[in-house]
N, CA, C and O of each residue as an XYZ file, in Angstrom:
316
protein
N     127.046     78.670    100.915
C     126.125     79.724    100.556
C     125.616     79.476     99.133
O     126.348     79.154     98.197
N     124.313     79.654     99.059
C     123.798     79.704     97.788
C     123.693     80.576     96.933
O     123.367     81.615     97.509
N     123.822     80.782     95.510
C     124.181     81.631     94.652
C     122.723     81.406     93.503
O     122.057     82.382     93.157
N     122.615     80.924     93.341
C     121.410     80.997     92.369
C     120.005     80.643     92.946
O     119.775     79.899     93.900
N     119.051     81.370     92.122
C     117.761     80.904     92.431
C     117.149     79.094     91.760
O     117.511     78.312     90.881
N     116.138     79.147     92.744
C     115.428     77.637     92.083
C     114.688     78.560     90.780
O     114.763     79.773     90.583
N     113.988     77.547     90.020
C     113.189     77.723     88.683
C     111.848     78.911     89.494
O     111.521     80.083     89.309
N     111.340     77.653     90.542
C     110.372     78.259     91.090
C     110.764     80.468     91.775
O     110.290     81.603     91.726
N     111.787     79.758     92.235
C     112.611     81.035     93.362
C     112.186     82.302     92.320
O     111.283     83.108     92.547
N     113.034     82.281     91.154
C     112.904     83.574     90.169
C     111.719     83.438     89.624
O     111.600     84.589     89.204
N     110.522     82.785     89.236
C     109.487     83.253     89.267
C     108.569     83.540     89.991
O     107.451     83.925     89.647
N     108.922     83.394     90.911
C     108.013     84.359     91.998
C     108.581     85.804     92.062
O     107.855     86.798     92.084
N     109.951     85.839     92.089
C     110.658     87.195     92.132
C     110.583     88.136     91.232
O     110.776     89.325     91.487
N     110.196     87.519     89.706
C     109.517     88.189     88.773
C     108.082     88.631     88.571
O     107.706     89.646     87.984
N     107.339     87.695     89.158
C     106.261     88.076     89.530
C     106.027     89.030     90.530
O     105.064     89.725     90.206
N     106.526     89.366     91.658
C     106.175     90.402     92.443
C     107.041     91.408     91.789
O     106.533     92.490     92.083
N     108.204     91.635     90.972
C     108.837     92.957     90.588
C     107.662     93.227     89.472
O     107.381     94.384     89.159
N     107.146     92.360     89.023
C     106.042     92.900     87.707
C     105.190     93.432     88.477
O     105.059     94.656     88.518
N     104.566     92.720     89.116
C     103.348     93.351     90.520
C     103.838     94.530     91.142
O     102.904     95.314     91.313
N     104.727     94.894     91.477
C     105.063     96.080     92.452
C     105.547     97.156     91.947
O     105.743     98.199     92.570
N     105.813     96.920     90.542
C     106.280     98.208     90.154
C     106.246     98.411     88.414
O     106.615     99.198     87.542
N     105.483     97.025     88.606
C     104.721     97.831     87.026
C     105.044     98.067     86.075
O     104.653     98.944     85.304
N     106.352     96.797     85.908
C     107.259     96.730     84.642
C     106.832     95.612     83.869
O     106.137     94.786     84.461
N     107.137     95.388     82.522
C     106.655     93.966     81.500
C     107.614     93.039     81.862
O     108.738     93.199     82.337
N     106.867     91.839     81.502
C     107.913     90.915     81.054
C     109.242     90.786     80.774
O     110.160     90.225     81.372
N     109.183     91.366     79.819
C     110.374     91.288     79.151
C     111.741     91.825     79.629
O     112.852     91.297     79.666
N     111.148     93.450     80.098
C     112.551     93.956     80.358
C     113.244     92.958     81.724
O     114.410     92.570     81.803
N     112.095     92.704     82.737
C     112.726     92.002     84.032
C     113.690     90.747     83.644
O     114.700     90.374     84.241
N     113.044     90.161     82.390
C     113.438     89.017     81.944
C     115.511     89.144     82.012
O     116.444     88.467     82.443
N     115.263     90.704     81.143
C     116.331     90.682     80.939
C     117.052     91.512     81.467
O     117.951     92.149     80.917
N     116.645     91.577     82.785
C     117.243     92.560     83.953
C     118.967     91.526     83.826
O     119.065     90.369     83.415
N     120.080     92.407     84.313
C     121.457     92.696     84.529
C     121.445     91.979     85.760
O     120.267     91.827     86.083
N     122.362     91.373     86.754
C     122.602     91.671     88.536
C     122.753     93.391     88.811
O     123.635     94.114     88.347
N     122.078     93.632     89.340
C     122.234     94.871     89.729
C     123.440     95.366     90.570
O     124.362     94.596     90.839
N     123.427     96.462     90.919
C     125.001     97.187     91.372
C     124.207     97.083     92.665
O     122.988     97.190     92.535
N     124.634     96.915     93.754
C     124.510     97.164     95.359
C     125.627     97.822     96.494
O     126.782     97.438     96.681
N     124.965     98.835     97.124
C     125.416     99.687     97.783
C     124.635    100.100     98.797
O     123.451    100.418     98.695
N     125.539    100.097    100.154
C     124.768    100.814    101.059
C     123.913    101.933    101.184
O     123.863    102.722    100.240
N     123.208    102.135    102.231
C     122.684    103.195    102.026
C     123.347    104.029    102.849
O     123.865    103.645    103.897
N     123.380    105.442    102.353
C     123.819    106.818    103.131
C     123.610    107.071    104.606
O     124.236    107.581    105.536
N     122.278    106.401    104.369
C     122.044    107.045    106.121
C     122.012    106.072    106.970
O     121.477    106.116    108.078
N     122.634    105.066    106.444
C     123.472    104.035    108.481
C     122.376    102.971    108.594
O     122.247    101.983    109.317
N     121.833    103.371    107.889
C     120.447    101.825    108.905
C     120.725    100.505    108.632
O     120.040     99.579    109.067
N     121.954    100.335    107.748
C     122.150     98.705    107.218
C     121.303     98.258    106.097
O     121.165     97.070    105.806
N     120.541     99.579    105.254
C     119.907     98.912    104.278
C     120.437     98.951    103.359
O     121.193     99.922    103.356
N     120.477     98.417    102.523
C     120.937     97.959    100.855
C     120.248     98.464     99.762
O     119.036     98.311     99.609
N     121.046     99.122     98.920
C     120.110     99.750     97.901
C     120.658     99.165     96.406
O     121.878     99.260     96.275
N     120.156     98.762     95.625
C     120.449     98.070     94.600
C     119.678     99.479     93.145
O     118.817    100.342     92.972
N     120.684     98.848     92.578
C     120.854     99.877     91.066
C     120.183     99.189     89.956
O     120.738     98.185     89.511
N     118.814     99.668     89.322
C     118.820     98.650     88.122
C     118.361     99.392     87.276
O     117.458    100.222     87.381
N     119.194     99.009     86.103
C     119.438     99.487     84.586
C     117.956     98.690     83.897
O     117.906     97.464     83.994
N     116.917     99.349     83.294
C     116.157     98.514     82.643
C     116.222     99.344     81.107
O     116.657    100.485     80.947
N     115.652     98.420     80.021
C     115.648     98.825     78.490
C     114.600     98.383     78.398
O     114.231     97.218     78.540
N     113.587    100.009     77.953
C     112.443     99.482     77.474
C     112.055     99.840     75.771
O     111.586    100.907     75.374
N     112.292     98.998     75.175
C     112.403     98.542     73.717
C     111.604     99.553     72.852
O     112.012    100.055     71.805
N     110.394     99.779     73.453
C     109.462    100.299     72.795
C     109.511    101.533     72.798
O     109.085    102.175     71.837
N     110.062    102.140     73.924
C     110.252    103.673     73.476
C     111.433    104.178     72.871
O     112.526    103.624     72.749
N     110.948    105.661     72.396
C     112.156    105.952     71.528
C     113.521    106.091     72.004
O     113.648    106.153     73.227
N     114.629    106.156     71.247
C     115.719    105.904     71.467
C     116.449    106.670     72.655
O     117.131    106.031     73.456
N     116.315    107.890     72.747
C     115.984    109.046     74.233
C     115.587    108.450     75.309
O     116.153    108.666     76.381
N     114.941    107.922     75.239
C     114.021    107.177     76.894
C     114.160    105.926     76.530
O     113.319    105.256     77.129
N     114.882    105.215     75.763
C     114.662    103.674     75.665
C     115.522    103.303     77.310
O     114.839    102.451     77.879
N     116.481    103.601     77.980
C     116.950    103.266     79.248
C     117.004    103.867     80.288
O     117.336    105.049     80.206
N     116.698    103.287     81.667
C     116.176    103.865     82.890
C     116.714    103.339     84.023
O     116.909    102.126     84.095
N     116.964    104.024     84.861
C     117.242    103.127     86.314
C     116.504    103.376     87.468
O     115.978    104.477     87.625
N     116.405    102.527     88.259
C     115.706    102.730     89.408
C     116.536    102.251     90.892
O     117.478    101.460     90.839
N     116.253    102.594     91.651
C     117.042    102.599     93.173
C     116.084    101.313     93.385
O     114.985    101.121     92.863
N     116.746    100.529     94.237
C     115.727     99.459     95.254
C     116.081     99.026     96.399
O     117.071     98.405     96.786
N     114.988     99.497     96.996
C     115.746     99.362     98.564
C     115.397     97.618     99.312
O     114.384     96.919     99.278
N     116.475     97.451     99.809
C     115.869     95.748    100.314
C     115.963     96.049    101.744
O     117.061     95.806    102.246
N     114.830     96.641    102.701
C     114.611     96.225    103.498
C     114.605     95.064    104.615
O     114.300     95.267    105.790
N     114.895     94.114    104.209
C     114.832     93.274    104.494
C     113.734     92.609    105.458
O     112.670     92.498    104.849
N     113.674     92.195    106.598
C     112.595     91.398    107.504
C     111.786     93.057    108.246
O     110.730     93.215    108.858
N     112.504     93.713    107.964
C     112.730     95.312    108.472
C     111.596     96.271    107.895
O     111.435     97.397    108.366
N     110.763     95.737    106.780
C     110.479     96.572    105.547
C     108.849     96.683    106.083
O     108.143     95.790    106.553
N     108.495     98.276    105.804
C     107.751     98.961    106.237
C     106.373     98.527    105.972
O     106.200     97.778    105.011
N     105.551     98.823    106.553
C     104.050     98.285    106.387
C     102.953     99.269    106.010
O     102.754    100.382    106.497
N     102.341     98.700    105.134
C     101.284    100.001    104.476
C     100.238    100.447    105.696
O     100.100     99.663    106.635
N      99.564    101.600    105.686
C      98.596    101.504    106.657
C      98.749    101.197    107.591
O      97.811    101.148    108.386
């Protein structure tokens, strides 16, 4: 089993977390592994925990988390 990404692998993965949800550079850069945990309601999806620090705001709101759900091959379609 493989454990790390290629060079290429994580920049694409940074590129669509910048694209999809509208975070900088930087903090993704220095995104954590996130915490992962099932989800509550049974479907087998995975929900991942991520801690981001955004530098620029004040010290009150400088850290945030967000839920992320990995759908997987499973994951819903717009429209």
């Amino acid at each position: 089993m493989r454990l790390f990404l290629t060079t290429d692998e994580a920049c694409a993965l940074m590129t669509l977390m910048i694209a999809s949800y509208g975070w900088n550079a930087t903090p993704v850069m220095e995104l954590k592994v996130p915490d992962a945990s099932p989800d509550a309601g049974g479907e087998g999806q995975i929900i991942y925990r991520v801690e981001l620090e955004k530098r620029r705001r004040s010290h009150a709101m400088r850290y945030e988390t967000r839920s992320l759900a990995d759908w997987g091959g499973r994951a819903p379609r717009d429209g």
